[in-house]
VMD Tcl script that draws the C-alpha trace (Angstrom):
set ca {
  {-10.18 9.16 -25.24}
  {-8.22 10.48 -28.09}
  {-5.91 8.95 -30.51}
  {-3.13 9.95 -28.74}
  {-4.09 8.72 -25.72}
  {-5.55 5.67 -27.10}
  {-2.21 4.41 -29.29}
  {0.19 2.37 -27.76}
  {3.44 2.80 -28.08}
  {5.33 0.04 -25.58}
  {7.28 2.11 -24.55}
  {8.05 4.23 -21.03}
  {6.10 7.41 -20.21}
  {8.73 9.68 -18.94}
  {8.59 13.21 -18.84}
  {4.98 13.73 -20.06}
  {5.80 11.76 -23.65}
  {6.62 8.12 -24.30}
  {10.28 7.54 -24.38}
  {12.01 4.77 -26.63}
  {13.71 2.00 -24.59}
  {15.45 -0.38 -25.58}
  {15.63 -2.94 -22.82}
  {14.25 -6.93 -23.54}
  {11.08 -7.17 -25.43}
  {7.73 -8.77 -24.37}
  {4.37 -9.19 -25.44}
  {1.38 -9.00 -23.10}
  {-0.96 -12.29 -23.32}
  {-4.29 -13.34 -23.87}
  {-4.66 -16.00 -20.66}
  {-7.57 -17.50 -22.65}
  {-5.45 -19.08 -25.68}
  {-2.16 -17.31 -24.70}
  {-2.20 -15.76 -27.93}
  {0.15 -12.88 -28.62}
  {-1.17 -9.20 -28.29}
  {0.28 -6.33 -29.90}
  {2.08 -4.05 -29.70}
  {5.62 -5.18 -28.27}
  {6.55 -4.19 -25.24}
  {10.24 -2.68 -23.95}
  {12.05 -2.97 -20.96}
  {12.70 0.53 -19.42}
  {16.59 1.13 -20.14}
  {18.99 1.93 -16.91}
  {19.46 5.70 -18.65}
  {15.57 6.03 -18.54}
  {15.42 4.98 -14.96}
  {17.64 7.43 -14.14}
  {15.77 10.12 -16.07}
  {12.46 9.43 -14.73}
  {14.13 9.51 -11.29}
  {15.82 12.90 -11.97}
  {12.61 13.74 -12.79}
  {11.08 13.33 -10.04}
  {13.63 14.56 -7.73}
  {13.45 17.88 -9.97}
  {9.22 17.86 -9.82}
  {9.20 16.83 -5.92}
  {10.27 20.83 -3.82}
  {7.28 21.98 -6.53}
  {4.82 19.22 -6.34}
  {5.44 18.74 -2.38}
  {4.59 22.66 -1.68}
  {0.97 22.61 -4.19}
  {-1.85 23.47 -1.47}
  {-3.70 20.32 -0.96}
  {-6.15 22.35 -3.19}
  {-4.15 21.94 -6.55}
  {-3.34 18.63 -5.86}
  {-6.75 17.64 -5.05}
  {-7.95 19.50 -8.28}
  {-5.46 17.05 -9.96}
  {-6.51 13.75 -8.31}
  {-9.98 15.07 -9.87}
  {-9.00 15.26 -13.36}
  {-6.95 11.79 -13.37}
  {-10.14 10.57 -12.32}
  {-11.93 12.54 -14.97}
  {-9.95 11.31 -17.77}
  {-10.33 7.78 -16.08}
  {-13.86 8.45 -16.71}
  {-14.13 10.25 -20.51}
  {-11.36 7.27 -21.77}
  {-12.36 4.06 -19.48}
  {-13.68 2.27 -22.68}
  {-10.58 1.14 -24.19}
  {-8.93 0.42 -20.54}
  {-11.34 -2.02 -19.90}
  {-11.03 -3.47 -23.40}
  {-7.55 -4.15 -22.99}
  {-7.55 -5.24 -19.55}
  {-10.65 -7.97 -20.66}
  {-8.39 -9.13 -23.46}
  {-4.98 -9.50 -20.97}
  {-6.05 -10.55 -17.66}
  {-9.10 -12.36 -19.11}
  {-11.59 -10.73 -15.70}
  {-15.01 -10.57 -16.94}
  {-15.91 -6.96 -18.25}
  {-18.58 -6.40 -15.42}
  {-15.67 -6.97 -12.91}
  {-13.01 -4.53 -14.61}
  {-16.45 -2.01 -14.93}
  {-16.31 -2.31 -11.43}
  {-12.83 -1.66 -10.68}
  {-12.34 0.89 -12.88}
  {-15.03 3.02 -10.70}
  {-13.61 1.98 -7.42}
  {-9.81 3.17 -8.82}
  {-11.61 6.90 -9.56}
  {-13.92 6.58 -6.04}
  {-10.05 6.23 -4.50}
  {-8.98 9.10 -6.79}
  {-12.24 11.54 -5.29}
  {-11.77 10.50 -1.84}
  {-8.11 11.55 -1.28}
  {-9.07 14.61 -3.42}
  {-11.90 15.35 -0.34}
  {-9.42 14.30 2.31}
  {-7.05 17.00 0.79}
  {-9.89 19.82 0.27}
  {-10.92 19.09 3.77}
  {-7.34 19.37 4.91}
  {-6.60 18.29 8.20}
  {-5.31 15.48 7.49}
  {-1.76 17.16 7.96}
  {-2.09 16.49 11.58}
  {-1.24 20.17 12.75}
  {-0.48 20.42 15.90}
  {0.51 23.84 18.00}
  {1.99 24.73 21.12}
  {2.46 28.06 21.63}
  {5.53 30.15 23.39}
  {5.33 30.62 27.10}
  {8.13 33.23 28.03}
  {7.43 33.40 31.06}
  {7.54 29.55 31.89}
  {10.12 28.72 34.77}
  {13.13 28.10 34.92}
  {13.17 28.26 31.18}
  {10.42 29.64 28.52}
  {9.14 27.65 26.26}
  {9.64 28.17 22.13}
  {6.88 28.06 19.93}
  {6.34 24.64 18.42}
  {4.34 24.12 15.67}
  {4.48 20.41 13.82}
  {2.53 18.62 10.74}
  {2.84 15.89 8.14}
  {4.98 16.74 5.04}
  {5.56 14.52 2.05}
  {8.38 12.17 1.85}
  {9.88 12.31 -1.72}
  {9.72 9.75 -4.99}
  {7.77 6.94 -4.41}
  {8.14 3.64 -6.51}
  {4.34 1.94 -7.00}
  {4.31 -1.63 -8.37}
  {1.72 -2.81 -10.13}
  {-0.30 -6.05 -9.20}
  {-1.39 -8.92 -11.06}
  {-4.75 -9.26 -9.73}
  {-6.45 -5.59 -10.02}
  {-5.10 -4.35 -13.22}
  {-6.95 -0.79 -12.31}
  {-7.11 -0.46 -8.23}
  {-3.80 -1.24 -6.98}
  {-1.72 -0.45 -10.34}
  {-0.87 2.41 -12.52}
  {-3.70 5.06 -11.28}
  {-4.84 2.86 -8.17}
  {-4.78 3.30 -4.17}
  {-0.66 3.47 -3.72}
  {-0.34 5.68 -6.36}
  {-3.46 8.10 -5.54}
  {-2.44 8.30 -2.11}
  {1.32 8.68 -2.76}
  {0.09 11.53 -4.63}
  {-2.14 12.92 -2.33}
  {0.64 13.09 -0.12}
  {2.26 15.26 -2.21}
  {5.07 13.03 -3.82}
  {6.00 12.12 -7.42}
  {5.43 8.25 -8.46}
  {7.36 5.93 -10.69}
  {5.43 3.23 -11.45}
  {6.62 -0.47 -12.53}
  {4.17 -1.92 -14.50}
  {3.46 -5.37 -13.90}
  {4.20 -7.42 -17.05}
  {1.06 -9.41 -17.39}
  {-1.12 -6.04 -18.72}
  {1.17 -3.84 -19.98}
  {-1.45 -2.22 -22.79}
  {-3.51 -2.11 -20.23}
  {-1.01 -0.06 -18.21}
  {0.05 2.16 -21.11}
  {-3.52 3.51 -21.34}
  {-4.12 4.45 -17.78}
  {-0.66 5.98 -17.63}
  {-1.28 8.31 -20.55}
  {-4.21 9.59 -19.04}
  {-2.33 10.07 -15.28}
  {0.18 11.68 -18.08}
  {-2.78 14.31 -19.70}
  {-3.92 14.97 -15.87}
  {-0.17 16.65 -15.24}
  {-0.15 18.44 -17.96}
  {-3.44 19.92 -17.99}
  {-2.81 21.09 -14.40}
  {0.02 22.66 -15.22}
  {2.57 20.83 -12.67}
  {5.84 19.19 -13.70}
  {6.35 16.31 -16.00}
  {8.81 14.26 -13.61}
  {5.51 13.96 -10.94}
  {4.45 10.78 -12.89}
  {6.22 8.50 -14.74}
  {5.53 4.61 -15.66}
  {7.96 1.53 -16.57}
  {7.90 -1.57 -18.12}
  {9.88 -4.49 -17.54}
  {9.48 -8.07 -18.98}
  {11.98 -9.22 -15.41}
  {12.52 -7.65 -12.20}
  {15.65 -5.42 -13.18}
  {14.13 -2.32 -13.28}
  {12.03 -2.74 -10.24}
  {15.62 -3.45 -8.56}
  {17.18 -0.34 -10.00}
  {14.27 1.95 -8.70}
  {13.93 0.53 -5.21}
  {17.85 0.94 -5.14}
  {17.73 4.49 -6.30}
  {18.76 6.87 -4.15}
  {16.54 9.65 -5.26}
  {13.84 6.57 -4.15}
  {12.27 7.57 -0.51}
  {9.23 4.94 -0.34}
  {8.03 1.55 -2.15}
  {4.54 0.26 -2.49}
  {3.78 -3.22 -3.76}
  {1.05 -5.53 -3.51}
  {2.23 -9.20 -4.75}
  {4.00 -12.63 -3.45}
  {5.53 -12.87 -0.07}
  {8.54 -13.90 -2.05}
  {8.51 -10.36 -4.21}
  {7.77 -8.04 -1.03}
  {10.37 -9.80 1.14}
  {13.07 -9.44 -1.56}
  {11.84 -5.64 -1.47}
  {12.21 -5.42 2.07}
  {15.23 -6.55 1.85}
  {16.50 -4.07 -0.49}
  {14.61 -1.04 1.12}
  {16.49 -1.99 4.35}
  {19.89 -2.31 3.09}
  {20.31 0.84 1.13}
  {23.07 3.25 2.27}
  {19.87 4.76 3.14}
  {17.15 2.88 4.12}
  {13.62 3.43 2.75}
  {9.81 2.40 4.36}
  {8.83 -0.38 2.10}
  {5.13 -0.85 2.22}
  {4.25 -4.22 0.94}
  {1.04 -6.05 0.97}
  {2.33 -9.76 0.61}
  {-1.42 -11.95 0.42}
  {-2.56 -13.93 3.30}
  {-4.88 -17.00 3.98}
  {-7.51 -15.04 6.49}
  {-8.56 -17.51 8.89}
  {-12.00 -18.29 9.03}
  {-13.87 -19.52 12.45}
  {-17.10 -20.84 12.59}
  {-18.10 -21.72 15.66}
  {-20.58 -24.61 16.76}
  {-23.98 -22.86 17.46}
  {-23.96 -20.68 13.90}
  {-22.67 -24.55 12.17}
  {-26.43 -25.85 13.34}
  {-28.60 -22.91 12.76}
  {-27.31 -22.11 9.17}
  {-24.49 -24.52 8.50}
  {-25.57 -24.63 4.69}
  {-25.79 -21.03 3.65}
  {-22.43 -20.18 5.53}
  {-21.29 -23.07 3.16}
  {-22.42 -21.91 0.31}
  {-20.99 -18.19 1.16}
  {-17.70 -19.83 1.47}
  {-18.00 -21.72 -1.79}
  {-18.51 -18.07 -3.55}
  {-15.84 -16.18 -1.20}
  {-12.91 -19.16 -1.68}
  {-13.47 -19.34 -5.56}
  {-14.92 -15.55 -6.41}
  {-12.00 -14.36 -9.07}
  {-10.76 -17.65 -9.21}
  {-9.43 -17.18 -5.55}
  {-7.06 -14.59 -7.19}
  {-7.91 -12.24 -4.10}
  {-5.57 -11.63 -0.96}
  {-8.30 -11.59 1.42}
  {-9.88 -15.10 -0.11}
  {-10.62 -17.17 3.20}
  {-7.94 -20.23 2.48}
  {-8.19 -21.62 5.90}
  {-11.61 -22.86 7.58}
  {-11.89 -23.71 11.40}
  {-14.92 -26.49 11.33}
  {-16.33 -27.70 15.01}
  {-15.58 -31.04 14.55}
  {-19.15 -32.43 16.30}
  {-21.21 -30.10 14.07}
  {-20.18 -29.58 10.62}
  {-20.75 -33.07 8.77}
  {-23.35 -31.72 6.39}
  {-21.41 -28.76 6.18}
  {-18.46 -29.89 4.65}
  {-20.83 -32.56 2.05}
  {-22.34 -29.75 0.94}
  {-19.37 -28.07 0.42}
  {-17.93 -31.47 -1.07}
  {-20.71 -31.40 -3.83}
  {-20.63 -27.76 -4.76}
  {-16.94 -27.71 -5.38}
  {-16.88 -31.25 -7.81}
  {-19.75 -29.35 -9.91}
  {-17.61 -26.56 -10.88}
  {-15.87 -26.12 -13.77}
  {-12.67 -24.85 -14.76}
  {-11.37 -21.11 -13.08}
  {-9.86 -18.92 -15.58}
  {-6.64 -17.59 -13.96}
  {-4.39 -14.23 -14.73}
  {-1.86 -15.86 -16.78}
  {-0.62 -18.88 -17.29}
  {2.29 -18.57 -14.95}
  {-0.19 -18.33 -12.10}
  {-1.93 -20.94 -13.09}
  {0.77 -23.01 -13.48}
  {2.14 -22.17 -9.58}
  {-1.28 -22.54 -8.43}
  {-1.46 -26.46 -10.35}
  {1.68 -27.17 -8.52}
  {1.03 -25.60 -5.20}
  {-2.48 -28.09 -4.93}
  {-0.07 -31.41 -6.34}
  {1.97 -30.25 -3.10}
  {-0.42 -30.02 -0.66}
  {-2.24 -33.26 -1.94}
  {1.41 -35.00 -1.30}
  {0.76 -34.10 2.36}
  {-0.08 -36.80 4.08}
  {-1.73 -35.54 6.95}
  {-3.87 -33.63 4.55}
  {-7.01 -35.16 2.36}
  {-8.42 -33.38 -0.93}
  {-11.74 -34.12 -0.62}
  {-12.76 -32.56 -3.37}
  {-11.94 -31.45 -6.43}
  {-14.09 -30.08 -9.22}
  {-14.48 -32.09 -12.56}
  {-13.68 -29.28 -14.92}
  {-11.87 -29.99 -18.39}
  {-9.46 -27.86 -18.77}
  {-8.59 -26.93 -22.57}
  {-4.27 -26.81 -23.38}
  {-2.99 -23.68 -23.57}
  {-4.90 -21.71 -21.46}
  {-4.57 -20.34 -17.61}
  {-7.25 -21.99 -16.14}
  {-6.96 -23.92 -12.67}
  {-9.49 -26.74 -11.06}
  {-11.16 -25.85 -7.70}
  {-10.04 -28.03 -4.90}
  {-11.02 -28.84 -0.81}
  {-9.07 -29.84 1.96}
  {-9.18 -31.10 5.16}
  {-6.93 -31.59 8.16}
  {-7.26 -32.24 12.04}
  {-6.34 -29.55 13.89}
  {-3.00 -31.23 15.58}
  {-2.15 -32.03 12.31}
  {-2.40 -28.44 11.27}
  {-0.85 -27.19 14.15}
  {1.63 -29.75 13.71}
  {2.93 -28.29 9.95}
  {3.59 -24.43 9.67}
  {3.14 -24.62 5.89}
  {-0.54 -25.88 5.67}
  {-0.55 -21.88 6.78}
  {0.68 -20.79 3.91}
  {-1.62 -18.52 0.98}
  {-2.28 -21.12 -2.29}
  {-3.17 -18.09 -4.55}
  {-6.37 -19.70 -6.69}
  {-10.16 -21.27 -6.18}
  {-9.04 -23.81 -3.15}
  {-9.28 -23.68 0.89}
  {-8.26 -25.61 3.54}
  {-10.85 -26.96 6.31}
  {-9.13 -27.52 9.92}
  {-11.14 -29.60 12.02}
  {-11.37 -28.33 16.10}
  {-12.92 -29.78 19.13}
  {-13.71 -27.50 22.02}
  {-13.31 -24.11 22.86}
  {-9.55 -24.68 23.89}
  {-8.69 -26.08 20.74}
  {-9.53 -23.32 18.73}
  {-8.33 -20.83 21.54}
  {-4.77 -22.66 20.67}
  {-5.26 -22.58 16.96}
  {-5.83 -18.91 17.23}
  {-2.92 -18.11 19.11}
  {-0.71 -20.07 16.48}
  {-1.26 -17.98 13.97}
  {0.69 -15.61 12.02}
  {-0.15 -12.73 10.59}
  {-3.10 -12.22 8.18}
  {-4.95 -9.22 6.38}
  {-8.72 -10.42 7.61}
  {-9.76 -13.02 10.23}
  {-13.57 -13.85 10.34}
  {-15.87 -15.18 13.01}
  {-19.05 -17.41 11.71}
  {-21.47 -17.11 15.10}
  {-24.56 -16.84 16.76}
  {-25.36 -14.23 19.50}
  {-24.68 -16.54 22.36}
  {-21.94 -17.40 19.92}
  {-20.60 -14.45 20.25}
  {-21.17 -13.26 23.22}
  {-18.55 -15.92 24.59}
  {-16.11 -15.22 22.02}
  {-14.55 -12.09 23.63}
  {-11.54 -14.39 23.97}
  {-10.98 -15.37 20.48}
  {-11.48 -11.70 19.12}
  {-8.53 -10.63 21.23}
  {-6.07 -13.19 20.27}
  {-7.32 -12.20 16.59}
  {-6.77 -8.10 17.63}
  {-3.15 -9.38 17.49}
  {-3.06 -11.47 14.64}
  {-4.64 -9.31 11.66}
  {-6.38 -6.12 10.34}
  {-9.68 -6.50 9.84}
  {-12.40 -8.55 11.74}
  {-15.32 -9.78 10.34}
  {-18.86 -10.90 11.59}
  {-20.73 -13.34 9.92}
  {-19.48 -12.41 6.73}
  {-17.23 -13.08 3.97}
  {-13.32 -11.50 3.97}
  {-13.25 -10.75 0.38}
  {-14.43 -7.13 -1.45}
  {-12.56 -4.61 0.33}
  {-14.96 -1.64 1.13}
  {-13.10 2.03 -0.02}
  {-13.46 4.31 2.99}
  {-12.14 6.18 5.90}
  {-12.23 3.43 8.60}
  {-10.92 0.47 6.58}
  {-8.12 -1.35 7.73}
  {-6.06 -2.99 4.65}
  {-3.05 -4.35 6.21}
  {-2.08 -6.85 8.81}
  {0.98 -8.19 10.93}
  {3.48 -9.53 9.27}
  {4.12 -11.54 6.93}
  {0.74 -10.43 5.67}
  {2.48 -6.92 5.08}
  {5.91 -5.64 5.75}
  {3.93 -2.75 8.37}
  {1.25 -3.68 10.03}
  {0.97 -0.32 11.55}
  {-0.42 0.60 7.69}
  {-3.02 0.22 5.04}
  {-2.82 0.31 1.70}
  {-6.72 1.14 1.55}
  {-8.86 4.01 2.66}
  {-7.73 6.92 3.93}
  {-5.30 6.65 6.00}
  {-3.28 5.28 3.41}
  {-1.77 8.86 2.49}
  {-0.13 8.38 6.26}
  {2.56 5.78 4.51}
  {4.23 8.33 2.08}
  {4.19 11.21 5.02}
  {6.82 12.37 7.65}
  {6.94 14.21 10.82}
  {8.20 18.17 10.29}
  {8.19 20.38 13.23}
  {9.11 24.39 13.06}
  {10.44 26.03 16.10}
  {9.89 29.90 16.64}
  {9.19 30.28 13.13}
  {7.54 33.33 11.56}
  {4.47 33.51 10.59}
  {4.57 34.45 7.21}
  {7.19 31.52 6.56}
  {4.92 29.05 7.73}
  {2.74 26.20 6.33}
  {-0.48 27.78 6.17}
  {-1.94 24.86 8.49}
  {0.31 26.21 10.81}
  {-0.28 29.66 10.65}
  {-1.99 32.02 13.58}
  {-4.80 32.35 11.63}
  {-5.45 29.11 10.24}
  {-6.47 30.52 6.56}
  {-7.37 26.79 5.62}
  {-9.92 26.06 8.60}
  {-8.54 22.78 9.25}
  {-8.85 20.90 12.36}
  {-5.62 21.37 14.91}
  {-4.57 20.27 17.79}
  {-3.53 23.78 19.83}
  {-1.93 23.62 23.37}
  {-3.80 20.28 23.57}
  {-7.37 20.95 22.25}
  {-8.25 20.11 18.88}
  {-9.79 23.23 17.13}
  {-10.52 24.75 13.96}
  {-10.27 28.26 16.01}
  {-7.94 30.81 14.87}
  {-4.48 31.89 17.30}
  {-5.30 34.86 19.31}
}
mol new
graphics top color blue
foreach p $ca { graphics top sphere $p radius 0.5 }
foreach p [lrange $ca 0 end-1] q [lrange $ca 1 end] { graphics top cylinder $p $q radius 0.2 }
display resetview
């Protein structure tokens, strides 16, 4: 990484260079002592929101018509520049969000895996869902036009960045990648608690556009110590799509402001989630213990700082007494849980105080750690609750974002049939069971079909695997559109509409369109999917 790329400035990156603002000022924060880390930051001005929005309304009719070629040849060198210049990005992000460096090692190669596997899906290229139905002029009593459809991209999209994966879902992770992909520009809002850290990736998304060659306004990243430029962006109307991951309080008030432009946008926002776990009696006695001890590591991995973290337990009440004492032990021995920043950790401090006020509700454990002033650090904590008590309060459903879980005690099969069918929607539900187990279970899984986006098996809900088939979303109020994912492939479907061309010429078509199908992508023609040229 050079010295250019490596300097930060604190300022917006806007128009391929870093533009001076001169909004509030803020410092990013070391959650360890909260000590101050330099440089000062700037809050993007309302002039520089509306350049990098002209921008990108300037960059989009060039970017959008790039052959998925160029754009995947551009995917490839952010990712290549991720690579040559990750050193210092995981420096920073260690010293910000505090996540040990093996972790941020780890998501800095999953954010360029993202990066290469929209660049295949575009190479490959029938993603674009072509689809063809030729002229019949001799069709009675009318003939029938040529009609020839496919996915084109949408325009601008706003990414915001998330607390909790400084690399994979912020500047240069899965919204953005795909968004791009897709063939729209991005403004990105960086989230507040790593700006350096966000500086650095965006010069190097910055380099990428410029060393392909394609116009400045495709990227463009801003800071913001509040929430007034996120407002100002989402309001835009040069603004066709929003992607945040974050609070259910920060995606609703998205939602709401998506829906009631003059022109309402898709708002795609992934809003946490408690993912219901279910263990069910026969896997409690045959390995009761070890599926303990996978929840003690799932619940509290990343200082249950993780959407998918399993914050709700269903325990067969007849089965799982040395269960939950094993669990009891394991959680007192831990010490303290380093958290993001010290806000978080002081939301997650009050959101356990709460819950312990319930009185239906008994903490029956809590870990004996010593936690030092000054820092953003959070004590692991149990619960446990009958199920009619659960059933009984709609807020014990509710995500606690930190290292603490909820265990909901159920009698027979009815009673967690019930508790199924209660819930709302979640990213991940998971089902603890034998074979026999399972095999009577059919039930269960199709209440869950309804209730979230991803299933598990005797497993754990969180690491999220990067591929074609996942499913990253879930009804709502896990996301705003549960008809979406915000990982995998299918991701580049968010930031994509419908465009259909009727008796057009050939030569003025798409060329996934075309007779002769240059590309050799996969279409659906007169109702057969083919990578066959038109006669």
């Amino acid at each position: 990484m050079g010295d250019t790329e490596s300097k930060l400035t604190g300022f917006s990156l806007i128009g391929g260079k870093s533009v001076e603002d001169h909004g509030a000022g803020f410092f990013g924060a070391n959650p360890a002592d909260a000590s101050r880390l330099e440089p000062q930051f700037f809050s993007a001005t309302s002039e520089n929101v509306e350049l990098a929005a002209s921008l990108a309304t300037e960059a989009f009719p060039v970017f959008a018509h790039q052959s998925g070629q160029a754009r995947a040849r551009f995917l490839r060198a952010i990712g290549e520049n991720l690579t040559a210049g990750g050193a210092p990005v995981i420096d920073r992000a260690h010293l910000e969000t505090g996540l040990p460096l093996t972790r941020l090692q780890g998501e800095l190669g999953r954010t360029i895996g993202q990066l290469k596997m929209f660049a295949e899906v575009l190479e490959e290229g029938s993603w674009v869902d072509a689809r063809i139905d030729g002229a019949d002029p001799a069709r009675k009593p009318a003939p029938r036009p040529d009609i020839r459809s496919m996915l084109r991209p949408i325009g601008p999209v706003v990414v915001f960045g998330a607390s909790n994966f400084p690399l994979a879902f912020s500047v240069a992770g899965g919204d953005t990648a795909s968004a791009l992909a897709a063939g729209n520009p991005v403004l990105v809002k960086a989230h507040p608690a790593h700006p350096g850290t966000s500086e650095l990736v965006g010069k190097l998304v910055q380099k990428a556009v410029k060393e392909m060659g394609l116009p400045a306004g495709v990227f463009s990243l801003l800071f913001d110590a509040s929430i007034d430029v996120g407002i100002a962006l989402v309001k835009h109307p040069a603004v066709k799509a929003v992607a945040f991951t974050g609070s259910a309080a920060g995606g609703q008030a998205l939602m709401r402001l998506a829906a009631e432009r003059p022109e309402p946008i898709p708002c795609y926002a992934e809003m946490g989630s408690t993912n219901p776990m279910f263990i069910l009696p026969g896997a409690m006695r045959d390995r009761g213990a070890a599926i303990a001890q996978g929840l003690l590591g799932s619940f509290t991995l990343g200082s249950g700082q993780f959407c998918t973290k399993p914050g709700l337990v269903f325990v067969p009440q007849q089965e799982g007494t040395d269960f939950v004492q094993g669990l009891q032990s394991s959680v007192t021995a831990l010490g303290p849980h380093g958290m993001l920043t010290q806000a978080i950790a002081k939301k997650y401090s009050s959101s356990v105080r709460k819950r312990m006020d319930v009185g239906s509700v008994q903490a029956i454990a809590v870990a004996n750690a010593i936690l030092e002033d000054n820092c953003a650090a959070g004590t692991a904590a149990l619960f446990e609750v009958s199920l009619d008590e659960f059933l009984a309060d709609p807020e014990l459903e509710e995500e606690i974002f930190g290292p603490t879980t909820l265990l909901v005690k159920y009698g027979d099969k009815a009673a967690i049939l019930l508790a199924a069918e209660k819930l709302h929607g979640h990213l991940t539900a998971t089902i603890h069971g034998t074979e026999e187990d399972l095999a009577n279970a059919d039930d269960l899984i199709r209440i869950l079909d309804r209730k979230v986006g991803r299933i598990l098996f005797n497993g754990y809900p969180t690491g999220v695997e990067v591929c074609h088939a996942m499913v990253h979303g879930g009804p709502y109020p896990a996301t705003s559109d549960g008809r979406s994912t915000s990982v995998g492939s299918r991701a580049i479907f968010r930031f994509a509409r419908q465009v259909c061309y009727q008796d057009c010429p050939d030569a003025a078509l798409p060329a996934e369109l075309r007779k002769g199908n240059p590309l050799g992508v996969m279409r659906m023609v007169n109702g057969r999917l083919t990578r066959e040229a038109q006669s």
